[in-house]
C-alpha positions in Angstrom: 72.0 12.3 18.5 72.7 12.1 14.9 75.9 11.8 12.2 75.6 14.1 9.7 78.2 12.9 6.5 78.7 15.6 4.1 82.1 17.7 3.5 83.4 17.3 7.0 81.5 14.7 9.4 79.6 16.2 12.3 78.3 14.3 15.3 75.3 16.3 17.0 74.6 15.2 20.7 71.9 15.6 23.8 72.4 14.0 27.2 69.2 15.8 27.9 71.1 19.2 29.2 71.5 20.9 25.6 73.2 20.2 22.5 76.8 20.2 21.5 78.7 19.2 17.6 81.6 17.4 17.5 83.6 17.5 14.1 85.8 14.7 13.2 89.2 15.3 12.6 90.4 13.2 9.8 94.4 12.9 10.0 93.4 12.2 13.6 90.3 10.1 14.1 89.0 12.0 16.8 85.9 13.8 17.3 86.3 17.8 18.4 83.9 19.8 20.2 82.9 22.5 17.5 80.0 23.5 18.6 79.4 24.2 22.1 75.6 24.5 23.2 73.7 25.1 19.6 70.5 27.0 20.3 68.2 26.9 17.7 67.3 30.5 16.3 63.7 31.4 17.0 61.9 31.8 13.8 64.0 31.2 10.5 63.2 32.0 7.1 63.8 28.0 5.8 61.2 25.7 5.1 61.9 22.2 4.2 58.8 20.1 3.0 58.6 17.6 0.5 56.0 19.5 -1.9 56.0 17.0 -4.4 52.9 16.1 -1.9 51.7 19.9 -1.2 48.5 18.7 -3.0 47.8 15.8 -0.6 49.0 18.2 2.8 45.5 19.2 4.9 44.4 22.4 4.1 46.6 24.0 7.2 49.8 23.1 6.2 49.0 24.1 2.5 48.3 27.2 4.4 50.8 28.0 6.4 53.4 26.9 3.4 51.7 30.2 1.3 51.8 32.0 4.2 55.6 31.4 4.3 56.0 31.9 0.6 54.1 35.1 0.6 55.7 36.7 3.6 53.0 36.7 5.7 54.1 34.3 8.5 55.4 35.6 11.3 59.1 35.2 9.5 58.4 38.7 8.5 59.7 37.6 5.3 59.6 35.4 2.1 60.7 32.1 3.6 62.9 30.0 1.0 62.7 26.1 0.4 65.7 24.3 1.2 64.7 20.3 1.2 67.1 17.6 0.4 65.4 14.7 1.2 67.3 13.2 3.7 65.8 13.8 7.6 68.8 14.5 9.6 70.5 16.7 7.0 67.0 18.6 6.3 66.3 19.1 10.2 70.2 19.7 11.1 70.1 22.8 8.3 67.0 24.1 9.8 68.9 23.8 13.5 71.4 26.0 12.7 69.6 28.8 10.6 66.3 28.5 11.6 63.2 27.5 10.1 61.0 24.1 9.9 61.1 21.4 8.9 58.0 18.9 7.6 56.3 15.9 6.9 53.0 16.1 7.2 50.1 13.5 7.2 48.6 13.1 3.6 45.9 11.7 2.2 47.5 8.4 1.6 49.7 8.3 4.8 47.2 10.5 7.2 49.2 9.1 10.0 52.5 10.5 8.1 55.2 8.7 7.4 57.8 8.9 9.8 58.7 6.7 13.0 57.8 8.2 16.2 60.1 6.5 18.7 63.4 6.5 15.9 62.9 9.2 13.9 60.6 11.9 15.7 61.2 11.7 19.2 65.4 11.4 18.9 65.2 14.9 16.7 62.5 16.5 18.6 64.1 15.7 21.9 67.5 17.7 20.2 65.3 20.1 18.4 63.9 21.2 21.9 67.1 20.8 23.8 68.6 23.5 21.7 65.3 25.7 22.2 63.3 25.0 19.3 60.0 22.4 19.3 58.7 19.6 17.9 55.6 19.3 17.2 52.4 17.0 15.2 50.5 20.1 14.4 48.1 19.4 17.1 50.8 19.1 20.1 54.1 18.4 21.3 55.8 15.1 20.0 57.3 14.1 23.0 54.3 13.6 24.5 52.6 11.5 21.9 52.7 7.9 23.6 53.5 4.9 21.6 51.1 2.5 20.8 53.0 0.5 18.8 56.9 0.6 17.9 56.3 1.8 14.1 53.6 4.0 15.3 54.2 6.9 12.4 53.2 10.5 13.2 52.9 13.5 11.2 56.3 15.4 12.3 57.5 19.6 12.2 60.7 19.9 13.4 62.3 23.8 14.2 62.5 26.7 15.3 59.7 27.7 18.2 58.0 30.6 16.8 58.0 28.8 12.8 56.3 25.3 15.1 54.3 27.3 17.2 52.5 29.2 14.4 52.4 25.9 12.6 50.7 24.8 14.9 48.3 27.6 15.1 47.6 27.0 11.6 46.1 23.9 12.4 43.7 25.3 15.3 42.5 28.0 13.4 41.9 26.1 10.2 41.2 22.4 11.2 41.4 19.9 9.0 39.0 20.1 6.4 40.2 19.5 2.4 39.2 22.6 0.8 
């Protein structure tokens, strides 16, 4: 699970049969349970990428990010960018209205940047409880095996259709740098 500070204090939580939110009461210094069984939406019109780097992305994320922008993607709909910088309150954003959420390999981190066994798989594992994926572009993170313990991965986080189309993206167009 994961804390998420900001103006109340939410605690997000999988035992591996869903996710719930607890909200901590203040004047109390207890946690509440908010938000029974979150489920993800299935597409969402967020994206959240860093795209200070959109010129170092593969050409299938650069893609799929125009694709969002224009309205083509299967969104239906001009996506909007909503990235904070911050992982957990980037993906939990994209949790409750739907969406993705990136960071791709680039050309000077091709195996990206963040930590697959605390960072990916902990979000991932709540992104899919609540019915959304996690994916590297080229398959499901959870299934990635470690190597090493900082093994790094390139990471999408959201809502299955937005991941699954994503992912798409990167079988139809490969990899090339065009």
């Amino acid at each position: 699970g994961y804390c998420l500070y900001s103006a109340t204090t939410v605690l997000v939580l999988t035992l591996g049969s869903g996710v719930d939110g607890f909200t901590l009461d203040p004047d109390r210094g207890v946690f509440l349970h908010t938000h029974p069984d979150i489920r993800a939406p299935d597409k969402g019109p967020i994206y959240s990428f860093n795209e200070a780097h959109y010129h170092d992305f593969s050409n299938p994320v650069k893609r799929y990010l125009s694709a969002l922008k224009e309205g083509s993607s299967s969104v239906g709909k001009r996506a909007s960018a909503r990235y904070v910088g911050a992982l957990v309150a980037d993906v939990h954003n994209v949790l409750i209205n739907g969406g993705i959420y990136g960071y791709p390999s680039t050309r000077g981190n091709p195996d990206g940047k963040l930590r697959l066994l605390y960072e990916c798989c902990p979000m991932s594992m709540i992104m899919e409880q609540a019915g959304g994926a996690g994916s590297t572009g080229y398959g499901r993170i959870l299934d990635v095996q470690p190597t090493e313990i900082h093994q790094r991965v390139p990471t999408f986080l959201g809502s299955i259709e937005n991941v699954f189309e994503l992912d798409r993206f990167h079988s139809f167009y490969g990899d090339d740098d065009d």
